[in-house]
ZATI-620350 format. One record per residue (C-alpha): residue in three letters; x, y, z. Coordinates in steps of 0.05 Angstrom, whole numbers, plus 5000, padded with zeros to 4 digits. Example, Ala and Ser with C-alpha at 12.3 -4.5 7.8 and 13.67 -1.06 7.14 Angstrom:
% residues 2
ala524649105156ser527349795143
% end
This chain:
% residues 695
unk183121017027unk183421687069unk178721387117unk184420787135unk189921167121unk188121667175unk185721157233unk178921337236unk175120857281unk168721227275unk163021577244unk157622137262unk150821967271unk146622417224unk142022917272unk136523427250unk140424087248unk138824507307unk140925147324unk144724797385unk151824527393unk152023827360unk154123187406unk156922737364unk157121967365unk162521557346unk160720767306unk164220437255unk167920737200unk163720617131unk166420487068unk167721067020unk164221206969unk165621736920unk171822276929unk171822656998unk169723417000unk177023497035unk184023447006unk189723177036unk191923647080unk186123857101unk179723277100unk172623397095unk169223587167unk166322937165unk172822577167unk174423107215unk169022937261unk171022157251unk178322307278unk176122717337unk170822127357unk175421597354unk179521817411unk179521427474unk177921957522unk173522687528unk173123047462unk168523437437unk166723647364unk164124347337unk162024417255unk161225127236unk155125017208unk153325147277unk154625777285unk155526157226unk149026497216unk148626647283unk152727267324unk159426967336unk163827517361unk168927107413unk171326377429unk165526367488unk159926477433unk162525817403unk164925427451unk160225587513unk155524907498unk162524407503unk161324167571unk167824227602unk170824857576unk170025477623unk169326107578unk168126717600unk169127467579unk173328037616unk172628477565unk172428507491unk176727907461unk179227787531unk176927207566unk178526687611unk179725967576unk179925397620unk179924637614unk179724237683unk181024827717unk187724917678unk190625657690unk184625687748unk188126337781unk191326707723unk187227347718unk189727497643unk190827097581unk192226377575unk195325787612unk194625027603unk191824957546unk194224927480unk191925257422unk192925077352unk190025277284unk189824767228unk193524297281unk199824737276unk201825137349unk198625897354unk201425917428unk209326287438unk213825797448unk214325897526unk207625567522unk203426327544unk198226547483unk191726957479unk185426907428unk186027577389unk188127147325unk183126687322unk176826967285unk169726537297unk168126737222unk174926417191unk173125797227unk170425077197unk170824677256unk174224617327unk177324027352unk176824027437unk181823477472unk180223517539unk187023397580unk191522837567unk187622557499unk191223147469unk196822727451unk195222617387unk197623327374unk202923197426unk200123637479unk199923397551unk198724037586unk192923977642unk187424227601unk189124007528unk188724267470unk184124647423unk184824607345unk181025127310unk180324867231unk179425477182unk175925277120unk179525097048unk177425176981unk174724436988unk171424447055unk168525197053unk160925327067unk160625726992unk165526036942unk164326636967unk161526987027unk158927617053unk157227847119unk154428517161unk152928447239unk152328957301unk147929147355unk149329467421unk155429807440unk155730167374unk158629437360unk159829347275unk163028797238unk163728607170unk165928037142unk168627717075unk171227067048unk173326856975unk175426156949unk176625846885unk179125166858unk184125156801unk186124446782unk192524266821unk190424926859unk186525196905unk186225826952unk181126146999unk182726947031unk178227137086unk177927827129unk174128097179unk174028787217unk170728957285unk169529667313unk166329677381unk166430217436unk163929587488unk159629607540unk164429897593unk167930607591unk174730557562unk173629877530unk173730107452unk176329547414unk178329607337unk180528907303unk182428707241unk183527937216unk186227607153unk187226877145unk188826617074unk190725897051unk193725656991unk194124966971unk197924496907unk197323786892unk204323686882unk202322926865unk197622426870unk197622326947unk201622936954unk199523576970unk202624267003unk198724787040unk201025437062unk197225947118unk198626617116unk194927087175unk196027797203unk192328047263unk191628727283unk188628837358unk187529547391unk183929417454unk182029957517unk183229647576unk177029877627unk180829497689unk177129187751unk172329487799unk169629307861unk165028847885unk159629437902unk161129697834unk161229167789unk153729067815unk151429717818unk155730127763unk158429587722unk159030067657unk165030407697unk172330447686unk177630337744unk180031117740unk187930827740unk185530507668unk183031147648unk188631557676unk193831067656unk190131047587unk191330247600unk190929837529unk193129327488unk195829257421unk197628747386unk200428657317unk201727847309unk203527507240unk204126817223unk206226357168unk205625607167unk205725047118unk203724307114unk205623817066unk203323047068unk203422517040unk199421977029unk203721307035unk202620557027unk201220517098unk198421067138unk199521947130unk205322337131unk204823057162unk210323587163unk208724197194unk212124847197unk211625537221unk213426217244unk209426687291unk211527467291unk208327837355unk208928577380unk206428757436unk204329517465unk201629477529unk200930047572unk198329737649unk201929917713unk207730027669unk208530007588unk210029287570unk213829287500unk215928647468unk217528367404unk219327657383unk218627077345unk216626347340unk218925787296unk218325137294unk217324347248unk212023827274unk212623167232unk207122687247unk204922007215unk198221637232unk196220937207unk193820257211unk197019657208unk195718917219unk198418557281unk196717847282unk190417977244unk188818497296unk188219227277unk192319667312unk192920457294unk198720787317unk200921617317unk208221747314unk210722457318unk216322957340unk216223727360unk221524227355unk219924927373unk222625577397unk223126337408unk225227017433unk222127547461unk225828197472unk221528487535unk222329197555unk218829597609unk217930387614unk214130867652unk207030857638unk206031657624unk198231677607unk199831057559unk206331287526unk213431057547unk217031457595unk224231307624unk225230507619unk225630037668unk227929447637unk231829097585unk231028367581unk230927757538unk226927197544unk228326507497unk224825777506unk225525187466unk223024567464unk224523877444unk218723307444unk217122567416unk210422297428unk207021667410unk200021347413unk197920647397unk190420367389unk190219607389unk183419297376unk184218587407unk176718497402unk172318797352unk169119167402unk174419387453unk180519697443unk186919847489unk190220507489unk197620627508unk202321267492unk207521687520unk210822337505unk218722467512unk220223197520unk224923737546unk223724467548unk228124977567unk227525687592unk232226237594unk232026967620unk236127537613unk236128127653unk241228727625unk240229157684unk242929797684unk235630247712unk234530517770unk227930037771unk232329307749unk239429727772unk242929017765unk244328387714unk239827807727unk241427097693unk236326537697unk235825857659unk232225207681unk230124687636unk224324217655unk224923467630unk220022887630unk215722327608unk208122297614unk205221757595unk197021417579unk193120837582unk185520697571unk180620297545unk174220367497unk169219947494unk163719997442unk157919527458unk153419887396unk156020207339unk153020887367unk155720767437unk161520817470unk165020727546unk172020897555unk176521007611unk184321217615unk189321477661unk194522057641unk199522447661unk201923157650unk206823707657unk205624477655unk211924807642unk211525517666unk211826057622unk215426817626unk209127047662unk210726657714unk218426657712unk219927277711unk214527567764unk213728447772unk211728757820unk211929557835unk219329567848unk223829197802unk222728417756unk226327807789unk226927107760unk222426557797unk225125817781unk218325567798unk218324797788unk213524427729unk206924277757unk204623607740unk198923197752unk195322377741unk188822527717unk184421927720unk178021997673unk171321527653unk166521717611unk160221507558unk158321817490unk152821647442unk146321617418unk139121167419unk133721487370unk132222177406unk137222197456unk144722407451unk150222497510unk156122647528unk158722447604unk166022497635unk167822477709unk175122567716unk179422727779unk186723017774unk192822887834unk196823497824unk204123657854unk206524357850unk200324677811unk202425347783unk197225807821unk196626547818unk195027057855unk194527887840unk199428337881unk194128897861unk189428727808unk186729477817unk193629737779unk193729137732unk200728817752unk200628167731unk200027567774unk204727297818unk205926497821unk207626037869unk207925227868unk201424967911unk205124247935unk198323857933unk191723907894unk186323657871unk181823857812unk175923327807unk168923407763unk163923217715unk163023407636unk155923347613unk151223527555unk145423137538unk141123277489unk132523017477unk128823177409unk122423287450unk117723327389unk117623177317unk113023457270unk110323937324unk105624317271unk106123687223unk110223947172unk117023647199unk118324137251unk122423937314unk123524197391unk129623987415unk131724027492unk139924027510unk142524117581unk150224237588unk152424127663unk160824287681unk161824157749unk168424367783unk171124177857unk177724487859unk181224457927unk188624517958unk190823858000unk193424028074unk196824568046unk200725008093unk197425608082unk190625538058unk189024728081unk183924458045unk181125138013unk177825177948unk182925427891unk179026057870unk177526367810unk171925937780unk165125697805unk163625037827unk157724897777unk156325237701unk149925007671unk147025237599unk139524977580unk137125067511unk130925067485unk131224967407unk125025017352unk127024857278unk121924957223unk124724557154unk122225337112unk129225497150unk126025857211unk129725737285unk127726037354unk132825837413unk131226067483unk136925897525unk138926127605unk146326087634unk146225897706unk151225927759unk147725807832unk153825977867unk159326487848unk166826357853unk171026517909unk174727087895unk180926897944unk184926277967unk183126388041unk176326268013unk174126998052unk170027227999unk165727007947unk161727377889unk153727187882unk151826647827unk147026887769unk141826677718unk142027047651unk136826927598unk138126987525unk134026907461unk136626737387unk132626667323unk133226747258unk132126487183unk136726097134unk133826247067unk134425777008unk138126266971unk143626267023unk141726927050unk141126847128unk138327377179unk138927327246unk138827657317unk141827557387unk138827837448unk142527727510unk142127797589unk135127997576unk133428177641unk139128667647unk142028127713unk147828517746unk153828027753unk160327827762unk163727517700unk170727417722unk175527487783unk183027767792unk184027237847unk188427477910unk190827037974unk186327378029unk180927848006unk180528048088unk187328258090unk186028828034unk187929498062unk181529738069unk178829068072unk174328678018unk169629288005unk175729557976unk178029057931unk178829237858unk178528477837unk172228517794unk169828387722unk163128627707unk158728257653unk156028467601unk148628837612unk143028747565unk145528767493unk141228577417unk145328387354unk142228277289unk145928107218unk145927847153unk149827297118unk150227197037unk153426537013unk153126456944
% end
C-alpha cells in the first residue's frame, strides 16, 4: 500500500555487495509482501531507493551500507563515486560542493545546491549553508537530484538538491552501535548510536566526536555531533517524527598559499592565518518534525522546523552572527487513475524564513577589537511547486511541473563606525516561475532513457548581497541568475553490467560568479552577474563484475569507472569573451578496482585522476597542474558484526592542488602570479584504520 501510495515507479536490481558505490536500476514496482522495514515517515531504504529511481531525470542513490565500515570522515568520502558531484576538500570539514558547476567560483561554503536532512531544509533561509552538521556516521542513505529533478523537494536551484536520510529505529543497520577510527594527523573519532522500538514508539540517539590537528599547520579541528529522532504512531496511517541535532564545530583556518608552496611546502600555514589566529566556530541547533498521513489516495507530509546558528569567525575581520530559521513544508504524493491511465502527481508548498544579526570587529589575533559593523540581514520565502507523471503507455511516461515562488531579501545597515560610518537600507525581492518537461521511456524493466528540459533560478544570498571588502560593507542588488538546462540520459543494467550516463547543457543569464578581492587575507568573495553562460557536460559511472568465483568459492572482481566532465565557459562576455569560468577542472575521473570474498574479506584499489588542473582565474592566465592520486581500502566484515578496516590514501605522497580561491586576472597580481595566495594544498600521504561493533 506504501509502495502506491508513495508513486514509486521502480525497483533496485539486487547486485553482489561491493565495497564500491552502488548504481542503481530502476523496473517495475513489485507487489508487497510482508510489512516494510520503514514506517511512515520514514520508509525502508528500499522504498527509498524506489522513489529516487523513479524520477525522470539524473539521480543518483547511496545506501550506507556502503560506507559504513569503511573511513568516512567528510561528504567527499561518500559522495566522491556520484558521477556528477564535484567534491573536494580545503581543509578539514570544508570543501567545495558543486553540482553542474553550481557555485563554480565561490571559494568558501555553499551555493546552488540545496541541502536537506530527512527531506526537511538544513540550508539558512537566504539559501547560503555549509556541511559541519551533517555527520557520514548518522547517515542511512543520500538522495542526489541533479538540477532541475529536484522538484520533488521543491528545489530548482542550478545544481539540485542533496537529501541526507539519518537512520530510525526501523531502518537502522543494528540496535546499537559502536565505533573507534584514526590514523594520521593525530586524527581520532569515536562514534555511538542507540535505538530501540517501543510499540507506538520508537527512538534512535546517535553522537560522534572528532579531534584532529590535520595535515596543515593551524588546521586543528575539534567536532562534536548529536542527531536524535523520536517517532509515535499516533494512528493507523498516522505517524509523527521529531529530529533533534546540535553541532558543535571549532575549526583552525590554515588559509591559502601559493602556487610554489602548495607544491613544495603544502603542510604550511598562510602566516596572516596564523597571526590572525583565523578560525571558525560554529554552534548550530536544529529541531524539526514530520507528521503524515497515510490517506485513501496518496501521502500527506507536513514538515516543520527551526535552525539556531552562531557563528565566530575570526578572517580578515571577526565575523559574529547569530540567527534563526523557521519554516512548514506540506507535501502530498499519489496516484490516481486518469482514463484508466496512471498518472502520479506531487503537490507541495514552502514557507520559510530568517534573521541573522551580523556584526563585524577588528580581528586582534582572533578576538574582537573595536566593531565595524551592525547589521541585520532577514529573507523569506514563499513557494508552490507541482509535478505530474502520466503514463500514457505502459512503457513511457510524460513529465510536466512547475514551481511558483517569491523570495525576498532585506539588509540593514545601522552605521554609526568609522569602518560602515553611515545607514545603509537594501531590499529586493526576486519572483518567478520555472518550469519542466521530460520524458522516460523504459524499453526493459531494468532500463531506462529519459530526457527533460528545466528551468531555474538562484536567488543570491547575503554573501553576495552584502559584499566586504577592506574598507567598509555595501549592499549589491545583484539580479537572480537563471538558467534552461536541457538534459538526456540512460540508466540500467544487463547481467554484469550497470550504468549511469547524463549529458546535459545549461543557457545561463546573469550567473552569480565570484571572484576573491584577496584570497591571501580571507575576505570573502566578491560577485558580479556574468550576462551569458554556458555550463555543458557529461555524468558517467559504469560499472563490469569482471569475474565471478575467481578462487571458486563465490568470490567476485568488480571494475567501476566514474567519468564527470565539465566545459564551463562565458558567452562574448565583455570582459573575459569566451573564457573558461574557473575554479574547477574540465575532467574528474575515479577507477575502482574491487575484490569481495563471501568470508567478508574486501580489497579496493582505486586512483583519482584529473589530467588537467583548473584555471585558477577568469582571464584564464593561469592554471594549476592536474594529478593522479592512488589509494587503497580493505578490510573485513565479520559475522559477528564486528568490522575492521583501513584507508590508505595518496599513496605516493603526489603534491597537488585541491582547490582554488578564483580571482579575475592572476597576471594582474601585484607581484604577479608567483605571488598569488590563491591555493589549497591536498592532503599528503595519510593511513586510517578502525573498528565497527553492531550488535
Amino acid at each position: 500500500m506504501l509502495l502506491a501510495t508513495t508513486s514509486v515507479l521502480a525497483q533496485t536490481v539486487a547486485s553482489t555487495p561491493i565495497p564500491l558505490a552502488e548504481i542503481t536500476v530502476a523496473g517495475a514496482a513489485p507487489p508487497v509482501s510482508g510489512p516494510p522495514a520503514g514506517s511512515v515517515t520514514v520508509p525502508s531504504v528500499a522504498q527509498q531507493r524506489a522513489v529516487v529511481t523513479a524520477t525522470i531525470g539524473s539521480v543518483a542513490f547511496v545506501d550506507a551500507a556502503g560506507f559504513q565500515n569503511r573511513y568516512a570522515n567528510t561528504l567527499r568520502d561518500v559522495l566522491r563515486d556520484t558521477p556528477g558531484v564535484f567534491v573536494q576538500e580545503r581543509y578539514g570539514q570544508e570543501l567545495r560542493l558543486s553540482v553542474r558547476g553550481s557555485g563554480i567560483a565561490r571559494g568558501f561554503h555553499l551555493r546552488g545546491i540545496e541541502l536537506l536532512q530527512d527531506g526537511i531544509p538544513l540550508n539558512l533561509a537566504d539559501g547560503s549553508g555549509d556541511f559541519y552538521q551533517i555527520d557520514p556516521l548518522a547517515l542511512r542513505s543520500i538522495e542526489v537530484y541533479k538540477g532541475g529533478n529536484a522538484l520533488t523537494f521543491g528545489a530548482t536551484t542550478l545544481g539540485g538538491a542533496i537529501n541526507f536520510v539519518t537512520p530510525t529505529a526501523h531502518t537502522t543497520f543494528a540496535p546499537n552501535i559502536l565505533r573507534i577510527d584514526g590514523g594520521s594527523f593525530n586524527t581520532i573519532r569515536e562514534s555511538f548510536q542507540f535505538s530501540r522500538i517501543s510499540g507506538p514508539a520508537d527512538v534512535l540517539i546517535s553522537g560522534t566526536l572528532t579531534n584532529s590537528d590535520g595535515y596543515r599547520t593551524h588546521e586543528t579541528q575539534r567536532t562534536q555531533n548529536f542527531n536524535a529522532n523520536l517517532g509515535y504512531r499516533l494512528a493507523p496511517g498516522v505517524e509523527t517524527r521529531f529530529y533533534l541535532g546540535a553541532y558543535d564545530t571549532d575549526q583552525k583556518l590554515p588559509g591559502t598559499l601559493t602556487l610554489l608552496d602548495a607544491l613544495n611546502t603544502p603542510q604550511r600555514a598562510n602566516p596572516t592565518a596564523i597571526g590572525g589566529n583565523q578560525s571558525r566556530q560554529v554552534e548550530t541547533q536544529r529541531i524539526a518534525n514530520r507528521t503524515s498521513f497515510l490517506l485513501d489516495v496518496g501521502k500527506l507530509d507536513i514538515d516543520t522546523w527551526a535552525i539556531h546558528k552562531s557563528l565566530y569567525h575570526p578572517i580578515f575581520q571577526v565575523i559574529d552572527q547569530d540567527g534563526w530559521t523557521y519554516g512548514i513544508a506540506p507535501r502530498w504524493a499519489g496516484t490516481v487513475d486518469l482514463g484508466g491511465y496512471r498518472n502520479d502527481m506531487i503537490l507541495g508548498l514552502r514557507a520559510f524564513a530568517g534573521q541573522n544579526a551580523a556584526r563585524q570587529f577588528v580581528n586582534v589575533a582572533g578576538q574582537r577589537g573595536s566593531q565595524t559593523l551592525e547589521a541585520l540581514q532577514s529573507a523569506s520565502n514563499y513557494e508552490a511547486y507541482g509535478e505530474n507523471r502520466f503514463w500514457f503507455l505502459p512503457d513511457m511516461a510524460l513529465m510536466t511541473g512547475a514551481k511558483l515562488f517569491s523570495s525576498n531579501r532585506t539588509y540593514s545597515n545601522k552605521g554609526g563606525f568609522a569602518a560602515n560610518p553611515t545607514v545603509q537600507f537594501g531590499t529586493v525581492t526576486y519572483e518567478g516561475i520555472s518550469p519542466k518537461l521530460g520524458l522516460l521511456w523504459q524499453p526493459l524493466p531494468d532500463i531506462q532513457v529519459f530526457g527533460d528540459i528545466t528551468r531555474s533560478r538562484d536567488v543570491p544570498d547575503f554573501s553576495d548581497l552584502a559584499q566586504t571588502n577592506l574598507l567598509r560593507t555595501t549592499f549589491v542588488p545583484l539580479e537572480a541568475q537563471r538558467a534552461w538546462t536541457y538534459e538526456a540520459g540512460t540508466r540500467g543494467r544487463i547481467d554484469r553490467l550497470a550504468w549511469d550516463v547524463t549529458a546535459y547543457r545549461s543557457e545561463l543569464r546573469e550567473e552569480l560568479i565570484n571572484f576573491s578581492i584577496n584570497p591571501g587575507l580571507n575576505i570573502p568573495a566578491a560577485t558580479f552577474n556574468a550576462p551569458r553562460t554556458l555550463h555543458q557536460g557529461i555524468e558517467a559511472a559504469v560499472s563490469l563484475e569482471v569475474v565471478r568465483d575467481l578462487t571458486g568459492i563465490g568470490d567476485t572482481v568488480s571494475l567501476t569507472q566514474i567519468w564527470t566532465h565539465n566545459d564551463f565557459r562565458f558567452v562574448r562576455d565583455p570582459v573575459f569573451g569566451n573564457n573558461r569560468i574557473a575554479g574547477i577542472p574540465d575532467d574528474v575521473l575515479r577507477t575502482v578496482l574491487g575484490y569481495v570474498h563471501p568470508s567478508g574479506f574486501y580489497l579496493s584499489p582505486s586512483v583519482d585522476w584529473v589530467p588537467r588542473g583548473a584555471f585558477a582565474d577568469h582571464a584564464n592566465t593561469l592554471r594549476v597542474p592536474g594529478y593522479a592520486l592512488v589509494n587503497v581500502q580493505t578490510g573485513i566484515d565479520f559475522k559477528n558484526g564486528v568490522s575492521l578496516f583501513v584507508d590508505a590514501r595518496n599513496l605516493t605522497d603526489a603534491r597537488y592542488v585541491s582547490d582554488i580561491s578564483v580571482v579575475t586576472n592572476a597576471a594582474r597580481v601585484a607581484g604577479g602570479p608567483a605571488a598569488l595566495t590563491a591555493f589549497y594544498p591536498g592532503n599528503g600521504r595519510s593511513v586510517f584504520a578502525g573498528v565497527r561493533a553492531a550488535f
